[in-house]
C-alpha positions as CSV (number, residue, x, y, z in Angstrom):
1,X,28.6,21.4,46.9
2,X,28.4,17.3,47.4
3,X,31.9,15.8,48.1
4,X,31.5,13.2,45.3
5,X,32.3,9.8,46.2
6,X,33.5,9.1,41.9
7,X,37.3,11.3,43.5
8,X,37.1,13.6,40.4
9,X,36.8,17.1,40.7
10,X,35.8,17.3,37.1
11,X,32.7,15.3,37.8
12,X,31.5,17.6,40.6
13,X,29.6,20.7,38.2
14,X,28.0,16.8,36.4
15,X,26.1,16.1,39.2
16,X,25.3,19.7,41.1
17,X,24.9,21.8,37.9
18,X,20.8,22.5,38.3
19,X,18.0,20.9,35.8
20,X,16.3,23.3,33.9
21,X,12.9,24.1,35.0
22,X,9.6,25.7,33.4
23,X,7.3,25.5,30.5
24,X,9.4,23.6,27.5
25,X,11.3,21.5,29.8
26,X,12.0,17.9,29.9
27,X,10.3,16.3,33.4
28,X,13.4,16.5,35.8
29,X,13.1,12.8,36.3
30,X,14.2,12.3,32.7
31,X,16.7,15.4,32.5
32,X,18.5,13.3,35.5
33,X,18.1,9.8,33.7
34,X,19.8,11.7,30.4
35,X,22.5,13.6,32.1
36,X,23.6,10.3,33.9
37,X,23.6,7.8,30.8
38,X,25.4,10.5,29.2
39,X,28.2,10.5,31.5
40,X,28.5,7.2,31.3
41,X,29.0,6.4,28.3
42,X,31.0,9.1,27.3
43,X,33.4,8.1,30.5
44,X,33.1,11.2,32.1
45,X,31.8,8.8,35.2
46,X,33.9,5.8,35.4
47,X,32.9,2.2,35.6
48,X,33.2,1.2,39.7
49,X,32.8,4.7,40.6
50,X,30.5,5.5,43.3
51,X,27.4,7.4,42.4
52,X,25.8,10.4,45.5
53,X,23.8,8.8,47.5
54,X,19.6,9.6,46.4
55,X,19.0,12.1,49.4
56,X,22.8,13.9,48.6
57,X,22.4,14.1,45.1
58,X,18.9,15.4,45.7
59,X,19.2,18.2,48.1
60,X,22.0,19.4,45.7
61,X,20.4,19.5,42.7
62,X,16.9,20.7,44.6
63,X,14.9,17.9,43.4
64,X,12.8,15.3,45.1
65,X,14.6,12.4,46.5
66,X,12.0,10.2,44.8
67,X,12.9,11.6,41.7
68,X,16.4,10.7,42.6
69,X,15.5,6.9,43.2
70,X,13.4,6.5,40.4
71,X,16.0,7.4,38.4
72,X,18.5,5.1,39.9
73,X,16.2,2.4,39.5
74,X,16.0,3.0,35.9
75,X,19.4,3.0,35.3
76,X,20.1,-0.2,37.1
77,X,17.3,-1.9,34.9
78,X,19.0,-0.5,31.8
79,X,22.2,-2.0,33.3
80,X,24.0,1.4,33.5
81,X,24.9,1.5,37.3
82,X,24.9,-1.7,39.7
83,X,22.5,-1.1,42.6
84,X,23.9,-3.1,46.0
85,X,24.7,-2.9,49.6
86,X,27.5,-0.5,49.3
87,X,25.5,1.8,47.2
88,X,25.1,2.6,43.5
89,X,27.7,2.2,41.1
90,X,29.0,2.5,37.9
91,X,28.5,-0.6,35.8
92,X,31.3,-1.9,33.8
93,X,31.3,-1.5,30.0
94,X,33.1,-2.6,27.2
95,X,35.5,-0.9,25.3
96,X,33.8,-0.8,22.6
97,X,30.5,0.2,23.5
98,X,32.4,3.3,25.0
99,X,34.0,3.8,21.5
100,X,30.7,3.6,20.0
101,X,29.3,6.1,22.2
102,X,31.8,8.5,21.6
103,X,31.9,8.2,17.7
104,X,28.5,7.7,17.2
105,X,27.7,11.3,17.4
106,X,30.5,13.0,14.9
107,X,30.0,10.4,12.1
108,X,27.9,11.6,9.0
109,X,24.8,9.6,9.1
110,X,25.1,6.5,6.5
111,X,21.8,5.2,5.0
112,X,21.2,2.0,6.2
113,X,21.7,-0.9,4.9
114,X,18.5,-2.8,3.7
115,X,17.8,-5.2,1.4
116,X,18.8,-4.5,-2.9
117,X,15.0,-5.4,-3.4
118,X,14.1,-2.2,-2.0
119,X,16.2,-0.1,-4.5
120,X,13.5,-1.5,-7.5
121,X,10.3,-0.9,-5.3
122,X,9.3,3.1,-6.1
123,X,7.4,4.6,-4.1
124,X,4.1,5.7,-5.7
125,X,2.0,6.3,-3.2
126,X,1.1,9.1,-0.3
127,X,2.8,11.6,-2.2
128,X,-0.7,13.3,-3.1
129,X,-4.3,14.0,-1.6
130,X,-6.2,11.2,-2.9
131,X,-9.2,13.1,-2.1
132,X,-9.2,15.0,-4.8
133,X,-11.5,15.1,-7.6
134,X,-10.1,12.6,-10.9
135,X,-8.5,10.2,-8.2
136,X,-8.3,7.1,-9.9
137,X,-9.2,4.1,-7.6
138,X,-10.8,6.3,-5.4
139,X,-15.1,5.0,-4.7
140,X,-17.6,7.2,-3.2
141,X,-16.9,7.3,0.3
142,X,-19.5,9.9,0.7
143,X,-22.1,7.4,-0.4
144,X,-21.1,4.2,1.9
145,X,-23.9,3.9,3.8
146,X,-22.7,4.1,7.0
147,X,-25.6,3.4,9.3
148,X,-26.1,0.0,7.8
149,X,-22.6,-0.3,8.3
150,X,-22.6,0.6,11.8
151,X,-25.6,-1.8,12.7
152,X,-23.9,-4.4,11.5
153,X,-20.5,-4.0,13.7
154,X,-23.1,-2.9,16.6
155,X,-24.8,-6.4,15.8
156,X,-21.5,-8.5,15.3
157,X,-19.7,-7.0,18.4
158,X,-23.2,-7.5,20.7
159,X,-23.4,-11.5,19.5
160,X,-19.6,-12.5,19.7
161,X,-18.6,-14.3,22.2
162,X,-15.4,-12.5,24.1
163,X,-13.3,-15.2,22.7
164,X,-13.6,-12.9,19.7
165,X,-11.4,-10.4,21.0
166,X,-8.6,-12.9,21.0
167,X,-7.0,-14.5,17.8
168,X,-9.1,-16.3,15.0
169,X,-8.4,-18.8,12.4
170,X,-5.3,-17.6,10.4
171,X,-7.4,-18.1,7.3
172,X,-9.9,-15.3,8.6
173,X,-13.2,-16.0,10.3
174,X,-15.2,-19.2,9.1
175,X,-18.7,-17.2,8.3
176,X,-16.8,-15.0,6.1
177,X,-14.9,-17.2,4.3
178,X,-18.5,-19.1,4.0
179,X,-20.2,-15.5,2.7
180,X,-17.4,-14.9,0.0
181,X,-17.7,-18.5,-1.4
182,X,-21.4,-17.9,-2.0
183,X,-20.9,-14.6,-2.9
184,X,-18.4,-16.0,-5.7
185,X,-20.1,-19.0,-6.8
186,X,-23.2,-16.8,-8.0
187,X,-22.0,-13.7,-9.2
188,X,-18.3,-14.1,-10.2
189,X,-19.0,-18.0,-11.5
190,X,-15.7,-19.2,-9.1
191,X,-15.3,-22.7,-8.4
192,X,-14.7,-22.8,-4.5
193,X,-15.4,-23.3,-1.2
194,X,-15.0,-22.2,2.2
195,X,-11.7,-24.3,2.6
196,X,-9.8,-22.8,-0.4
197,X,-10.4,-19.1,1.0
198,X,-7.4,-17.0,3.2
199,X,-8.4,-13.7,3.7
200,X,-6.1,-11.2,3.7
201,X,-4.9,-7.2,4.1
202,X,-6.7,-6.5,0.6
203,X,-6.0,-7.1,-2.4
204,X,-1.7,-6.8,-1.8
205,X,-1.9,-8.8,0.6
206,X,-3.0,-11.7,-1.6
207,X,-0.6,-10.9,-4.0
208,X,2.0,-11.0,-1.2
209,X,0.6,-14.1,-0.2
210,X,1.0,-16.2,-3.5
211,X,4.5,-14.8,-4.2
212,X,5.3,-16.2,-0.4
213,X,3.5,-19.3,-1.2
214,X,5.0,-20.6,-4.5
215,X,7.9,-18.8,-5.9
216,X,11.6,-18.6,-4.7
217,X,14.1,-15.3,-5.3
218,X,14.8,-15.8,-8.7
219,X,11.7,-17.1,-10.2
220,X,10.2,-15.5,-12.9
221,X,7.1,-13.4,-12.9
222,X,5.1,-11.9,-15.8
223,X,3.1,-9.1,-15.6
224,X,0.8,-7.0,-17.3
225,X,2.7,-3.7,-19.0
226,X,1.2,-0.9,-18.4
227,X,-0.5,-3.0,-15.3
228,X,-1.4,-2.7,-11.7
229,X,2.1,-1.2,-9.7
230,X,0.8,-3.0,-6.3
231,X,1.7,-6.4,-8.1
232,X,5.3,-5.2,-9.6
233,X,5.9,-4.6,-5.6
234,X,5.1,-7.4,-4.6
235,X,7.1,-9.3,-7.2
236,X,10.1,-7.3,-6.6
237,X,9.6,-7.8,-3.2
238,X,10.0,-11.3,-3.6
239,X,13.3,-11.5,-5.4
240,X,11.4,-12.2,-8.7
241,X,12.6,-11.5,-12.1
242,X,9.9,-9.9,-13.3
243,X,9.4,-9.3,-17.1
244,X,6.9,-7.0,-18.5
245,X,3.9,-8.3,-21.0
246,X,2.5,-6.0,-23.3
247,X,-1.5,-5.4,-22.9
248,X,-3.4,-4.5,-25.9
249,X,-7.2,-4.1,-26.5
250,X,-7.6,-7.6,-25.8
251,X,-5.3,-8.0,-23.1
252,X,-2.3,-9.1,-22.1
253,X,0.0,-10.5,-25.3
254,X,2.1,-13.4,-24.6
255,X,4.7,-13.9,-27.8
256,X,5.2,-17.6,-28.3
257,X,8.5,-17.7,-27.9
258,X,8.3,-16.3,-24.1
259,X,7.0,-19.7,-22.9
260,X,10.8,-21.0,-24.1
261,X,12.9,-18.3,-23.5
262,X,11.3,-16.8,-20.3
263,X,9.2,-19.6,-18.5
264,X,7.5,-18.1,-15.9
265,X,6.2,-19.8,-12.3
266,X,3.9,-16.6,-11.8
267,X,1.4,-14.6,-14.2
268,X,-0.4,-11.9,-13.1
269,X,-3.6,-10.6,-15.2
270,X,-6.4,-8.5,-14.7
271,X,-9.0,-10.4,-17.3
272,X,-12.5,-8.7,-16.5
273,X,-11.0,-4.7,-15.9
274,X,-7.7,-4.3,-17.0
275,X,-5.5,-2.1,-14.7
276,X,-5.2,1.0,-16.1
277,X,-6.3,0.5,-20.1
278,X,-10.0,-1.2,-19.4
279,X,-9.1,-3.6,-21.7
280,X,-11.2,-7.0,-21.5
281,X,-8.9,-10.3,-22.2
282,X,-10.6,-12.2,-24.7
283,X,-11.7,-15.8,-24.5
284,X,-9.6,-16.9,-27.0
285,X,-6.8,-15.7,-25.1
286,X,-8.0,-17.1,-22.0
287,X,-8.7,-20.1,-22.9
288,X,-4.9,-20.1,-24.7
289,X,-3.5,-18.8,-21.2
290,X,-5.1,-21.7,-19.4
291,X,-3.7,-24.3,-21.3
292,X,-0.1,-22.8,-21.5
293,X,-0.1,-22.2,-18.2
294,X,-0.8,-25.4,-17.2
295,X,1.8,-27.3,-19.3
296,X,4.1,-25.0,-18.0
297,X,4.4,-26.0,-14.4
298,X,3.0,-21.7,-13.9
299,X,0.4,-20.2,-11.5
300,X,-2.1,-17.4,-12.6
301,X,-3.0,-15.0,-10.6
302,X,-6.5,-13.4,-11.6
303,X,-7.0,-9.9,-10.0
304,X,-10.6,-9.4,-10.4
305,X,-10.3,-5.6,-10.4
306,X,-13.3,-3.6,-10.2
307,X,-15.3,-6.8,-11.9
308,X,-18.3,-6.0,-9.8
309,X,-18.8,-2.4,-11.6
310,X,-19.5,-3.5,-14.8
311,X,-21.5,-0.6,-16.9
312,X,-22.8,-2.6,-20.1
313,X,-23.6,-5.8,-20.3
314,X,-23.9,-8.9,-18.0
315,X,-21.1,-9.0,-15.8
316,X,-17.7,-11.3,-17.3
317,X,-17.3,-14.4,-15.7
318,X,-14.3,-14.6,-14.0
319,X,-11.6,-16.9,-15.8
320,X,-11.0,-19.2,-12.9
321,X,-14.6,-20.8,-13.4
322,X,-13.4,-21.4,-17.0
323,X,-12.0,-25.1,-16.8
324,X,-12.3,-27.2,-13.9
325,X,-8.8,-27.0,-11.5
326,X,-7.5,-24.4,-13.8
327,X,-4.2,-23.3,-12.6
328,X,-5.6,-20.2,-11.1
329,X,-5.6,-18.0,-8.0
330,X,-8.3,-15.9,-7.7
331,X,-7.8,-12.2,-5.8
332,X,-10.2,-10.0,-4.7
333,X,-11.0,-7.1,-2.4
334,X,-13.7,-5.2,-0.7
335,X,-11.3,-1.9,-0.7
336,X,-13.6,-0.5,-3.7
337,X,-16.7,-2.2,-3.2
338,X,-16.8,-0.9,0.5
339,X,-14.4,1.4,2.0
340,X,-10.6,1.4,1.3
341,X,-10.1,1.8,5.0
342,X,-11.7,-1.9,5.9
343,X,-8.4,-3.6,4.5
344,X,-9.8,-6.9,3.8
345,X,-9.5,-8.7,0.7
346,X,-9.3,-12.3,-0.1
347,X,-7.5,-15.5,-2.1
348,X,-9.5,-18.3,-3.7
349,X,-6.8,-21.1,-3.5
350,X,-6.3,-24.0,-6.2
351,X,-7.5,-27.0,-4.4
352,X,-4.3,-28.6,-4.7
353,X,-2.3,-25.7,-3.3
354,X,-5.0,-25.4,-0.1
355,X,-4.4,-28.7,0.7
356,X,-0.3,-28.4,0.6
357,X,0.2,-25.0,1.8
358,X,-2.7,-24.4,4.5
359,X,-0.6,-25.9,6.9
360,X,2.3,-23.6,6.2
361,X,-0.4,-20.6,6.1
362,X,-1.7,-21.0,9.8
363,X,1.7,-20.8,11.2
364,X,2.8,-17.7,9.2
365,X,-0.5,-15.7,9.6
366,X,-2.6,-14.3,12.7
367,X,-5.7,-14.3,12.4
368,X,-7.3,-10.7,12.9
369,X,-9.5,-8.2,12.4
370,X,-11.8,-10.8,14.0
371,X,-15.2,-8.2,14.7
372,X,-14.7,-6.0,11.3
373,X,-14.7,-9.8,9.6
374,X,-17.6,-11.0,11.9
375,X,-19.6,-7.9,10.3
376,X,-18.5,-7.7,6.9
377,X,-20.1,-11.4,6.9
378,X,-23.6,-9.9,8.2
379,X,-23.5,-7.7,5.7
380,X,-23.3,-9.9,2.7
381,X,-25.4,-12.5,3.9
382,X,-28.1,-9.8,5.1
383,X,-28.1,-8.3,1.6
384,X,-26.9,-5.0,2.4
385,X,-23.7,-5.6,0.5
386,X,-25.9,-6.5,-2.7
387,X,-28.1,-3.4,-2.3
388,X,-24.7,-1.1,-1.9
389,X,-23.1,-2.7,-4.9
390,X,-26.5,-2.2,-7.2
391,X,-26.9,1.9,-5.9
392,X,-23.1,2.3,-6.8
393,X,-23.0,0.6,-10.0
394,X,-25.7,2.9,-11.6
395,X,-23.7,6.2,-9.6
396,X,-20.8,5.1,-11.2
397,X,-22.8,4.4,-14.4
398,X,-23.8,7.8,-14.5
399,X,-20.1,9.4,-13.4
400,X,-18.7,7.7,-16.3
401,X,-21.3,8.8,-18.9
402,X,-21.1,12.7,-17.8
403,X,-16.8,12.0,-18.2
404,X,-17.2,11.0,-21.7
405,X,-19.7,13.8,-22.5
406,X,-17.0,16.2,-20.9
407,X,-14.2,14.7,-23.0
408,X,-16.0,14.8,-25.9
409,X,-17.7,18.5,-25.6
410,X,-14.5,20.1,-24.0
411,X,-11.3,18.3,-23.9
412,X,-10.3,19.7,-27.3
413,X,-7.2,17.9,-28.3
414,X,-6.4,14.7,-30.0
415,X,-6.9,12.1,-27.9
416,X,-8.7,8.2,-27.6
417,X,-10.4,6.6,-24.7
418,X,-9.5,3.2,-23.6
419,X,-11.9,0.6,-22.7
420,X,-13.6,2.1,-19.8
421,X,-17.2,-0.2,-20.0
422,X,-15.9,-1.2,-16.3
423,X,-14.8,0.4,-12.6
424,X,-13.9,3.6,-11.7
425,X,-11.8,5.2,-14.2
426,X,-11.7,5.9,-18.2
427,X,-7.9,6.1,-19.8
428,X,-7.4,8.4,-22.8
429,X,-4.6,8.2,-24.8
430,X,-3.1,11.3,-25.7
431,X,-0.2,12.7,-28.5
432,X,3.3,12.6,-27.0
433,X,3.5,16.4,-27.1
434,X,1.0,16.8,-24.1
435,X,3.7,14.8,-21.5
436,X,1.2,13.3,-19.1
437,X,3.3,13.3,-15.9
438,X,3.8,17.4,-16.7
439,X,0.3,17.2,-17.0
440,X,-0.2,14.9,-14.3
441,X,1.9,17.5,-11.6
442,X,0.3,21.0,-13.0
443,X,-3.0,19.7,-12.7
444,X,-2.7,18.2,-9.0
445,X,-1.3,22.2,-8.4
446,X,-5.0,23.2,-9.6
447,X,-6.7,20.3,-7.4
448,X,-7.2,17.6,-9.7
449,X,-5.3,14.2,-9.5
450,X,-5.3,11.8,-12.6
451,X,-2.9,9.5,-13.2
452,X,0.0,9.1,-15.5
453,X,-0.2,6.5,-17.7
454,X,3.0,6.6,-18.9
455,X,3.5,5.7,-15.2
456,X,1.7,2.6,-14.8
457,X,4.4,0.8,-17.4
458,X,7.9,-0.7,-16.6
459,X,9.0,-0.2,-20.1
460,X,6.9,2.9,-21.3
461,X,6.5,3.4,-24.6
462,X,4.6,5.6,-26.9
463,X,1.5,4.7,-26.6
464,X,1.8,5.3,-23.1
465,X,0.9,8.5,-22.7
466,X,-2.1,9.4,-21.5
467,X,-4.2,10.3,-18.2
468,X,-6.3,7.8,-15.9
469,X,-8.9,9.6,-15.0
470,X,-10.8,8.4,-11.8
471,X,-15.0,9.3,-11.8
472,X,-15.7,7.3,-8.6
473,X,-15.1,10.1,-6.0
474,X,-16.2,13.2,-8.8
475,X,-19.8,14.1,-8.7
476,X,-21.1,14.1,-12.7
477,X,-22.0,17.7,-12.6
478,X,-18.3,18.7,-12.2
479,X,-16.9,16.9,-14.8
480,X,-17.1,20.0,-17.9
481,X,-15.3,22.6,-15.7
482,X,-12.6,19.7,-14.7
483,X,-12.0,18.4,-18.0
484,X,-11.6,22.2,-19.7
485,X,-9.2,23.2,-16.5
486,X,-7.5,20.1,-17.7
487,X,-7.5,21.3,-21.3
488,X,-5.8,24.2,-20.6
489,X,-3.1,22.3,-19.0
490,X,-2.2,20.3,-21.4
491,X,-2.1,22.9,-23.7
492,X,0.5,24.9,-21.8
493,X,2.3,21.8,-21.0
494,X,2.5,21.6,-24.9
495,X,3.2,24.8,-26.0
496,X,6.8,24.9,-25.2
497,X,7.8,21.4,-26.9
498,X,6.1,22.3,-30.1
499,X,8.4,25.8,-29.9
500,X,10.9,23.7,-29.5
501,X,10.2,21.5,-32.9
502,X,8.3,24.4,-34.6
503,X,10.8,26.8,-36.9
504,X,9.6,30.6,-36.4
505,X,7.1,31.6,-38.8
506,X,9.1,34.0,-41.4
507,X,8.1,37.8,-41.8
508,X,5.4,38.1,-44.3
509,X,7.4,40.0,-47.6
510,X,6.6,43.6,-47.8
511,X,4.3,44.8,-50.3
512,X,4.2,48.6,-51.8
């Protein structure tokens, strides 16, 4: 056995006990590394005391003395042991870092301490297989045409110059922001340019974006109730006091008195598509919204969800082209139109709030994604992005026409579908006795996954129970055996409430 040069016999089985060897095993390099930090800061080897020289300490423990030194040097680099002429010592450490050490191990684990926002952010998300059939959200991935797709990264990588693999404009790359403004100008009627355009990590990362770019914790932000869950994040995540607007077949319902009592310096709406009812907001109403807003000293937000799938009808125009410099910041995404997985979406800026905050934006943002951006542009201006959009709108046509044949034919119970003339998905209403998040968790047993609606609200009421039934991912001819496996349970969702509220029947009287 090594004469240690630490002077403590109780260190001696430390440093000769043998590593463990075969299959399973740590490398010996890092079993000596581990051992040795352990020791250390437990106190077992004392700070000044002399460590076994590398060719000692390796023909005890029958290692390599490379191993040895490697492992010295990474101690010294983690500032455990001192490496000089008189050899390899222990470094000096405080006594509280000891302490540490040495309680760290029998204390209960404590969660941590983050930030209150987090307690009002739920998670919704990842906690089901959004590959399965009824998925709201969800487009035909299976239909993307990925060739085209292909080409056009082939094509964008081949001509960019290898400046392109470095950082771009923090706004995103200048021939896409040029592609979405035309894009916009003739099919959404959006009053923009190149200039006024960041693009960002879909469409919550826009939403992030404005809530960064003109609100402060404590500002108040309305949103749409039942509405889209990725903006209630967001707000929350900003320190927002966030108060929930009721949405009705026209839209979000502002009461008169809210503009008093509640002023708010964010508004989030989804005018075209509603998100999750369908509902379209009406002119009237945006025109009112508009003009409010304004007076108010307030910012819109207009997601334009799932505008671009519109199934009767010319498409709406979007409610930022309404009045010139309305008060309105326009978000969109190509997560739908193209492939969730692509991540980019966009922000139309107000003119006014480009010119202030662009600054501002370039030093908070990297520009990335540079080649997937270089492509995406390609692929708008070479008309392949038109041609996908016009083969999925009449897909999606016919999806949602076999969906409302199914619920009409074989759903069975009492129930109404909301808007649904637009996107992926149809809502239906249903009676409070078939709970839809029961339904919602039985039916992802069976392999389906709608949504709750009851889910989608931060004050739910009511009315707000129902499913959101997703079509985009759900071939049409598998619609009549979903909806009646859905049928079923509901009804055995419902059978035990109305036993509970149902006396039972009386004996009939006997007769003679």
């Amino acid at each position: 056995m090594i004469e240690t040069p630490l002077g403590d016999a109780a260190t001696a089985p430390l440093l000769s006990s043998p590593l463990a060897r075969g299959r399973g095993s740590l490398p010996r390099q890092r079993q000596l590394i581990q051992r040795l930090k352990q020791a250390i800061l437990a106190g077992q080897l004392p700070a000044g005391g002399k460590l076994p020289s590398s060719r000692a300490l390796s023909e005890e423990l029958d290692i390599s003395r490379n191993t040895v030194l490697i492992a010295y040097e990474q101690l010294t680099a983690e500032g455990y042991v001192i490496a000089d002429r008189q050899g390899t010592r222990v470094a000096p450490l405080s006594a509280a870092a000891r302490s540490a050490a040495r309680e760290a191990a029998p204390l209960p684990v404590q969660p941590p301490a983050t930030a209150r926002r987090l307690t009002r952010i739920i998670s919704t998300r990842y906690t089901h297989d959004g590959s399965l059939p009824m998925t709201p959200g969800t487009p035909a991935l299976t239909q993307f045409p990925v060739n085209a797709w292909r080409r056009a990264q082939d094509r964008a990588l081949q001509a960019a110059p290898a400046t392109a693999l470095g950082y771009g404009h923090p706004a995103g790359e200048p021939a896409l922001r040029e592609a979405i403004a035309q894009y916009l100008r003739v099919s959404r009627g959006v009053h923009c340019d190149a200039s006024r355009i960041v693009i960002t990590e879909g469409a919550q990362g826009g939403l992030a974006l404005c809530v960064q770019l003109l609100t402060n914790p404590g500002d108040t932000a309305w949103l749409e109730d039942p509405g889209y869950r990725g903006a209630k994040s967001a707000f929350h995540a900003g320190d927002l006091n966030v108060v929930a607007m009721r949405v009705d077949a026209d839209g979000i319902v502002i009461p008169e008195s809210a503009w008093s009592r509640q002023p708010p310096r964010l508004i989030q709406t989804t005018p075209s598509h509603q998100y999750p009812t369908g509902a379209v907001l009406s002119l009237t109403r945006r025109l009112d919204l508009l003009e409010r807003a304004r007076r108010a000293g307030a910012w819109i937000i207009e997601d334009d969800y799932d505008s671009e799938f519109r199934h009767q009808g010319e498409p709406i125009a979007a409610m930022q082209g309404l009045l010139p410099d309305a008060p309105v910041l326009y978000v969109g995404t190509f997560s739908k139109t193209m492939f969730p997985a692509l991540r980019l979406g966009f922000l139309v800026l107000p003119e006014a709030i480009a010119r202030e905050a662009m600054p501002s934006i370039i030093e908070m943002q990297r520009g990335g994604h540079r080649l997937e951006q270089l492509a995406m542009a390609a692929f708008i201006e070479n008309g392949q992005f038109s041609r996908h959009l016009g083969r999925m709108r009449r897909l999606y046509r016919e999806r949602q026409a076999a969906l409302r044949e199914a619920l009409a034919l074989h759903l069975g119970i009492e129930h109404e579908v909301l808007g649904g003339h637009c996107g992926l998905h149809l809502t239906v209403r249903l009676p409070p006795v078939y709970a839809d998040t029961s339904i919602v968790a039985e039916a992802r047993k069976l392999g389906m996954n709608p949504g709750a609606l009851s889910s989608f609200a931060l004050t739910p009421r009511i009315e707000d129970n129902g499913l959101v039934i997703g079509y985009g991912n759900t071939g049409a001819e598998r619609f009549p055996a979903l909806v009646r496996r859905l049928r079923d349970v509901a009804l055995a969702v419902a059978k035990p409430a109305r036993d509970r509220v149902s006396p039972p029947a009386r004996p009939a009287p006997a007769t003679s």
